[in-house]
C-alpha positions in Angstrom: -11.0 -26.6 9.5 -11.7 -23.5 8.8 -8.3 -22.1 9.0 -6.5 -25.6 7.2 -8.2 -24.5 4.0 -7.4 -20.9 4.1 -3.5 -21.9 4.2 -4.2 -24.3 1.7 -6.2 -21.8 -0.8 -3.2 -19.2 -0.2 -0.3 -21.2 -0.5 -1.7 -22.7 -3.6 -2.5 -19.3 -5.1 0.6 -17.5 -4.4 2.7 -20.5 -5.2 5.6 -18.1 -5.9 6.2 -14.9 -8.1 3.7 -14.1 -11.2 4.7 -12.1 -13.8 2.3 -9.1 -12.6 4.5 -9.3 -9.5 7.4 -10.0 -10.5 7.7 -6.6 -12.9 5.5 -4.6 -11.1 7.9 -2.0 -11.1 8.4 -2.7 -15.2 4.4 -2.5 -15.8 4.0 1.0 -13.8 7.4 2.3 -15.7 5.2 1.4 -18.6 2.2 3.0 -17.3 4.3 6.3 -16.3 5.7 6.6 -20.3 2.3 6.2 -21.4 0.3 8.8 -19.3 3.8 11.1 -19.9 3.2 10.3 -23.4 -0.6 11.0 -23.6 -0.2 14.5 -22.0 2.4 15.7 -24.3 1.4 14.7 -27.7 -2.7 14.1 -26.6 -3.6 16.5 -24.6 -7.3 16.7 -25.7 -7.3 13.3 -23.6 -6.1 14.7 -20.0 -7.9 18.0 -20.4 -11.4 16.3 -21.4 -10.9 13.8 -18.3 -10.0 16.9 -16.0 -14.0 18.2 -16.6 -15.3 15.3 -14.6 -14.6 16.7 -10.9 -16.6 16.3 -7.8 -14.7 18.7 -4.8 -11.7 18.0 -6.5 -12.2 14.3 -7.0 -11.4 12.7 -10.3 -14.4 10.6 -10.6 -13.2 8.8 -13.5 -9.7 8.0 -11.1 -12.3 7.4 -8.2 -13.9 4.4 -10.4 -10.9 2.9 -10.8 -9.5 3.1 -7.6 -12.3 1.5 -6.8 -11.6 -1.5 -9.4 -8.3 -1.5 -7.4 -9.6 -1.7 -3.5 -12.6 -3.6 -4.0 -11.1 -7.2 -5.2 -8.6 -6.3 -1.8 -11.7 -6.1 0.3 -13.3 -9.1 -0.9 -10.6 -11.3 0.5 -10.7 -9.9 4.3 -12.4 -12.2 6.7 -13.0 -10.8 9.8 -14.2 -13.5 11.7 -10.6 -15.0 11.8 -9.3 -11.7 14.5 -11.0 -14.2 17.3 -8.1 -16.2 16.8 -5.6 -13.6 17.5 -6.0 -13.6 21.5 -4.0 -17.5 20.6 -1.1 -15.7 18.8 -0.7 -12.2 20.4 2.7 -11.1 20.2 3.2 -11.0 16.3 0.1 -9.1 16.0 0.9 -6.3 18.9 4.3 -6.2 17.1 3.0 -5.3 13.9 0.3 -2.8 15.0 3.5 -1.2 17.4 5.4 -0.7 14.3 2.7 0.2 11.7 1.0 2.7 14.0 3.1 4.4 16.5 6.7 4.0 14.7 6.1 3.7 10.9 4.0 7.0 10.1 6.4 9.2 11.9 9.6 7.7 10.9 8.6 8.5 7.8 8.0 11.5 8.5 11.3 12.1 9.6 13.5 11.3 7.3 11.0 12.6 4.9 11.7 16.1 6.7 14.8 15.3 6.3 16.2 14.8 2.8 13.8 17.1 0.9 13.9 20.1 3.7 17.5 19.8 4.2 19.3 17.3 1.9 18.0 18.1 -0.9 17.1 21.9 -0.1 19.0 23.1 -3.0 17.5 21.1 -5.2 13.6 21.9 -4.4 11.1 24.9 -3.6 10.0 24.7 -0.2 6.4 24.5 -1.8 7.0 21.4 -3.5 9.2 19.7 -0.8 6.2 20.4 1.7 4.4 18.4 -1.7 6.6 15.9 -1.7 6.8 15.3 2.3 2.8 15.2 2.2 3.0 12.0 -0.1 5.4 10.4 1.8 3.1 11.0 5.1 0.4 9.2 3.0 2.4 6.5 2.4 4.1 5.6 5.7 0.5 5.6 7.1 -0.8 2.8 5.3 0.6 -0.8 6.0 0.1 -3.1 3.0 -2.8 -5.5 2.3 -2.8 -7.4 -0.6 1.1 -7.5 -1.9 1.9 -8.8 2.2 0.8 -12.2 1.0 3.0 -12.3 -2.2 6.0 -11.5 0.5 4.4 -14.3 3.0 4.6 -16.6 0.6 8.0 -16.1 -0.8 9.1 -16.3 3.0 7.3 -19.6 3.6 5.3 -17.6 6.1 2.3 -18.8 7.7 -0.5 -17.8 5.3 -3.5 -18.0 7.9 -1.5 -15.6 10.2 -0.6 -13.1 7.4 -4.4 -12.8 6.7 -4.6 -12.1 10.4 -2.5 -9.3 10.2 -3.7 -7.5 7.4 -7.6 -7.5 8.6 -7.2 -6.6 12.0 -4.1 -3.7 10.2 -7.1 -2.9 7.8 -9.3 -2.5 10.8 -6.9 0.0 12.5 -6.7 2.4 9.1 -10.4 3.0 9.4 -10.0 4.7 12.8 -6.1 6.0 12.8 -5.1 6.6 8.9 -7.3 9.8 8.7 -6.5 11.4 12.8 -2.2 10.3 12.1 -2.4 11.8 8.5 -3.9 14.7 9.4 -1.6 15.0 12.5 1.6 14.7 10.1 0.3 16.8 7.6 -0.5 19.9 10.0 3.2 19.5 11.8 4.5 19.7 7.8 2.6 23.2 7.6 0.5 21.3 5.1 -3.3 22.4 5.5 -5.8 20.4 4.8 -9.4 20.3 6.2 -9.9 17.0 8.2 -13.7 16.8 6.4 -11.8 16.3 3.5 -9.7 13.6 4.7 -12.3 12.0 6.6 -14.6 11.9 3.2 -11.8 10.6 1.3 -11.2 7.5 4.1 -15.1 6.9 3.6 -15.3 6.6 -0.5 -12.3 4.4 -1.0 -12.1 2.5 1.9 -15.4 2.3 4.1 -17.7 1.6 1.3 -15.5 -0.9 -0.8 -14.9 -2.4 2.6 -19.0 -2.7 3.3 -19.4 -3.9 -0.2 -16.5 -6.5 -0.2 -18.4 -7.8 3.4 -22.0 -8.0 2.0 -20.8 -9.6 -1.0 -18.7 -12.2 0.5 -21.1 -12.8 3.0 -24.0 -13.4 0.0 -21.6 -15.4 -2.0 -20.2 -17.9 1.0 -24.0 -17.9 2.1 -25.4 -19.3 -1.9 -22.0 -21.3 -3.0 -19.8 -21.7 0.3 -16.6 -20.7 2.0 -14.4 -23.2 -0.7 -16.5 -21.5 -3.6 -15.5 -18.4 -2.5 -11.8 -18.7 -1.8 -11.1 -20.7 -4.5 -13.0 -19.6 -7.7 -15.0 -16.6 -6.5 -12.3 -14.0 -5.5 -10.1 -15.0 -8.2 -11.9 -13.3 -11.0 -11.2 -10.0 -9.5 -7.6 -11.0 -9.8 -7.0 -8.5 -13.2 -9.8 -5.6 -12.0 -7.2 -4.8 -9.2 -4.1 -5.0 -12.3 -6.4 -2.9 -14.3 -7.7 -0.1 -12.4 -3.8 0.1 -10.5 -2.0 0.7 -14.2 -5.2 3.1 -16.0 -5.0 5.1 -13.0 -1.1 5.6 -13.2 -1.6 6.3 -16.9 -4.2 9.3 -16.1 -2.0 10.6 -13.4 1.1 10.6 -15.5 -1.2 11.9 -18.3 -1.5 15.2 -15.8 2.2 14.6 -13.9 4.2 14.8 -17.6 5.1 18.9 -17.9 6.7 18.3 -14.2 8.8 15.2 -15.0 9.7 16.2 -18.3 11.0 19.4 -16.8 12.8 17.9 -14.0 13.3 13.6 -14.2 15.6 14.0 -11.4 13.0 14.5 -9.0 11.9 10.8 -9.4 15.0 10.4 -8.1 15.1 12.6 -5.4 11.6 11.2 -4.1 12.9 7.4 -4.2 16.2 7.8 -2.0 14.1 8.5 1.0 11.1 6.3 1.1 14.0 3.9 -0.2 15.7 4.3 3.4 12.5 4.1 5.4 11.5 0.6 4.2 14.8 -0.7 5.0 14.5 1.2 8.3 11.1 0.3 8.8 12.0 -3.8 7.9 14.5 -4.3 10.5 12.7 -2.7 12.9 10.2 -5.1 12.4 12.9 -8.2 11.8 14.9 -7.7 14.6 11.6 -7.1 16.7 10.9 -10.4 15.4 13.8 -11.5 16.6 13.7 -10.3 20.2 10.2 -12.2 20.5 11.6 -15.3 19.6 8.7 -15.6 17.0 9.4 -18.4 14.5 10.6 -17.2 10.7 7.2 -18.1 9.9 5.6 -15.7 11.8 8.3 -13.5 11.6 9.2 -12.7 8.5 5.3 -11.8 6.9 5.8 -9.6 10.2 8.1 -7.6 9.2 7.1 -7.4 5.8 3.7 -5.6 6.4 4.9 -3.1 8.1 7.8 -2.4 5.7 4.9 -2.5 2.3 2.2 0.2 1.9 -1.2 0.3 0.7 -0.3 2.2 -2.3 -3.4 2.0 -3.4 -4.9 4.1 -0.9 -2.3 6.5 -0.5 -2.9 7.5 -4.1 -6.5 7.9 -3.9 -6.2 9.8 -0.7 -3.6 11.8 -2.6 -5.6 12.0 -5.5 -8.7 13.2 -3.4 -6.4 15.4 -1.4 -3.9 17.2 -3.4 -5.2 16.5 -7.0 -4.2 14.4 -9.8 -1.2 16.8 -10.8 0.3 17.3 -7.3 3.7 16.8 -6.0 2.1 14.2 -3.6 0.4 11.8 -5.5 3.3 11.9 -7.8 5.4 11.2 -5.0 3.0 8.3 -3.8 3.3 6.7 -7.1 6.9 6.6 -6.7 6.3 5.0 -3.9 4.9 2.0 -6.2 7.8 2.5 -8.6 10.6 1.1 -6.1 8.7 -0.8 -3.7 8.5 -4.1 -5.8 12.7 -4.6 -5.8 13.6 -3.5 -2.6 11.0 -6.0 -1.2 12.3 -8.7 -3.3 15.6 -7.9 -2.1 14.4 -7.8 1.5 12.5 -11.2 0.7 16.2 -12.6 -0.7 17.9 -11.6 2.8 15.3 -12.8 5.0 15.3 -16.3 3.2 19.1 -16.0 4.0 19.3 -15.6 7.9 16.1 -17.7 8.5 18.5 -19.7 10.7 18.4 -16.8 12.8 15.1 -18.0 13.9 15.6 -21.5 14.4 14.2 -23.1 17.3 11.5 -20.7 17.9 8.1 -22.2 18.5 4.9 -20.3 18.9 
């Protein structure tokens, strides 16, 4: 029953594209000129922001980082992983690729184009930079957007929601040991306390918050209450916090693009290549399960979108709000909106390729 509703309440919800999804990439292009515009001709505004620091923690970006993770928290519910033992293969799949392929693919080719493709073009400092946000991103499978993909791929909603809690489950225990991993190999020192603090503020406690306060909610209104009316009017917090915080990091990131656009560039091509490396991976794993497009396709696509969200507050929390890796994790957001689409376009395309799979 339980289950019937949740596919109703998602298919009806993400019945297809919204304009907030559908120019993602536009609104944080926006977003960019505006912070780059901000820092250059108001740069009373970036400077008087930059006073409010807590061990290198913006706390005005850490409040709305918060406005971003906290609506995504809201919608987990946990008590749906006892179905998984039913449906195991998709789900090992997806952990198999998020966990112990993803994060060190990306480091790879990473490595690769800014340490030796592009060595001409960058300092060793700021390609070590520049590798560090890629790490952050690779480790972090998407949540919310993976249902925006499901959809679009007819997936099967109830099974998407599967896969991001019990991926979301996983980042509290693996995001901070594989980060810290990747980032050491990189020669890129950070202490793990660090890390480990940032993983507690921006996802442990919006996490405990989003579970006491769907648990009071369902508890006083009900399960339909709370699916249907309840978590959408966090639907523009998320929109909100997502586009101020790229206009104060852009507010701080405008002297370095200014000076050098083509580094935009230069970040994209890579973390381009590892979602297209990272999708068929997943697809053609897919494939060789004999899981039906349904299941397959959502697959895939979590594994191949990243929790943006949290790789730039980790970033943030990390490297600072003018470093070479959280500009190179908001990048990351820049490109990922088309090249999913277009990986949603071919995936509608060969869904015959799946055709007579059951599961």
């Amino acid at each position: 029953m339980k289950e019937t509703a949740l596919k109703e309440n998602v298919s009806n919800k993400e019945n297809g594209i919204g304009l907030w999804e559908r120019y993602l990439s536009l609104w944080v292009a926006l977003s960019m000129i505006i912070g780059v515009a901000l820092g250059q001709f108001v740069p009373a505004i970036p400077n008087f922001l930059s006073q409010f620091e807590y061990y290198n923690v913006s706390i005005p970006t850490a409040i709305l980082i918060w406005l971003m993770i906290f609506p995504m928290m809201l919608k987990i519910d946990f008590s749906s992983i006892v179905n998984a033992t039913r449906k195991p293969k998709g789900l090992i799949l997806t952990t198999v690729v998020n966990w112990l392929i993803k994060p060190f693919t990306m480091y790879a080719i990473s490595a690769f184009f800014f340490l030796v493709v592009f060595k001409p073009f960058l300092s060793p400092e700021l390609a070590n930079e520049y590798i560090a946000g890629a790490i952050l991103l690779g480790a972090a499978p998407c949540t919310a957007m993976v249902f925006v993909w499901s959809e679009l791929t007819k997936g099967d909603p109830a099974y998407t929601l599967l896969q991001v809690s019990i991926n979301d489950i996983i980042v509290l225990f693996l995001y901070a040991p594989i980060v810290a991993l990747l980032l050491g190999i990189g020669n890129v020192s950070v202490p793990i306390n660090t890390l480990l603090l940032s993983i507690f503020v921006f996802i442990v406690i919006p996490l405990a918050l989003g579970i006491i306060v769907r648990k009071y909610v369902v508890k006083k209104k009900g399960d339909d209450y709370f699916e249907k009316d309840f978590v959408n009017k966090f639907d523009g917090t998320t929109r909100i916090g997502l586009l101020l915080t790229l206009v104060i990091i852009f507010s701080f990131q405008g002297e370095r693009i200014l000076s050098n656009p083509f580094h935009i560039l230069l970040i994209a091509i890579p973390l381009i290549v590892q979602n297209i490396v990272i999708f068929f991976l997943g697809y053609g794993g897919a494939k060789a399960c004999k899981l039906p497009f349904s299941i397959a396709a959502p697959a895939a696509m979590v594994g191949t979108s990243n929790f943006f969200e949290l790789a730039v507050a980790v970033s943030i929390a990390l490297f600072g709000l003018n470093s070479g890796a959280t500009l190179a994790t908001v990048v990351g957001v820049l490109v990922e909106v088309p090249v999913m689409l277009l990986l949603v376009k071919f995936s509608n395309k060969t869904k015959h390729w799946f055709d007579g799979y059951e599961y």
